[in-house]
C-alpha positions as CSV (number, residue, x, y, z in Angstrom):
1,X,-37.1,21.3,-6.5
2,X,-34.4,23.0,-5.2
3,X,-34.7,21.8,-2.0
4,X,-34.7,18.1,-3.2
5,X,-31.1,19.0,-5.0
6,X,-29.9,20.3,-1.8
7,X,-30.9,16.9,0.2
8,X,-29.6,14.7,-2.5
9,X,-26.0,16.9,-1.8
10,X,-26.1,16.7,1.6
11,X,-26.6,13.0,1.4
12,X,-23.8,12.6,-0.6
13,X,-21.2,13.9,1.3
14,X,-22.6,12.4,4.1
15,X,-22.3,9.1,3.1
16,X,-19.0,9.9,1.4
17,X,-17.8,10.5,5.4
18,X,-19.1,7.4,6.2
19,X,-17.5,5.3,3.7
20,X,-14.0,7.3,4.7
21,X,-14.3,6.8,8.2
22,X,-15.6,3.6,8.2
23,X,-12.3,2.8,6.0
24,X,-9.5,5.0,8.3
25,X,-11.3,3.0,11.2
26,X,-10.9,-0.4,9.6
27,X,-7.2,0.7,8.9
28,X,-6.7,1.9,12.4
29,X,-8.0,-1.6,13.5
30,X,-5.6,-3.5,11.2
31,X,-2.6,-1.6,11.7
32,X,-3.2,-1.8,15.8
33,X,-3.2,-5.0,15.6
34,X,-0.1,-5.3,13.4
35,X,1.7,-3.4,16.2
36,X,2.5,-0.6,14.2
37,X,3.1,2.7,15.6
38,X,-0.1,5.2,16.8
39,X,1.0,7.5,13.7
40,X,0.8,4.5,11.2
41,X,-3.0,5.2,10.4
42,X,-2.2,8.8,8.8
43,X,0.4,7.6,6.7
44,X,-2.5,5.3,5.3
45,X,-4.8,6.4,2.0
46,X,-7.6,7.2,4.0
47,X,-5.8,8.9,6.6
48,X,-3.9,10.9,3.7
49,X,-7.4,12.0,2.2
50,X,-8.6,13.0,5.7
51,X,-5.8,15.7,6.5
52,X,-6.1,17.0,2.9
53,X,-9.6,17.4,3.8
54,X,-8.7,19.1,6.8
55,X,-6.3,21.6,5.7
56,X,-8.5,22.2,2.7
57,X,-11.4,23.4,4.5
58,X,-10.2,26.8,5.9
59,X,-9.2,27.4,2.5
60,X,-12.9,27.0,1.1
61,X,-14.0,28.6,4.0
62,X,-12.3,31.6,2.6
63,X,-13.3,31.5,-1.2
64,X,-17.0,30.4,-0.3
């Protein structure tokens, strides 16, 4: 059973990865062809949530 629980985790930040890539790349898409600037997709919500993601996971690194 604890196995399943694990899986059903796993999945779940799995696909929440997808979802948030799938939208930084849609922005990236957009934005590129708007002919904004190469830094315009981090300035973006899903590029925001991605470097917070980033610079959290040294951080949980050290407390897990």
């Amino acid at each position: 059973m604890e196995t399943a629980i694990l899986l059903v985790q796993y999945f779940c930040v799995l696909l929440a990865a997808l979802v948030l890539g799938n939208w930084y790349l849609s922005e990236c898409k957009r934005l590129k062809a708007a002919g904004a600037p190469w830094y315009a997709a981090y300035l973006t919500t899903p590029g925001i949530l991605i470097i917070c993601i980033l610079l959290l996971l040294p951080f949980l690194s050290l407390v897990l």
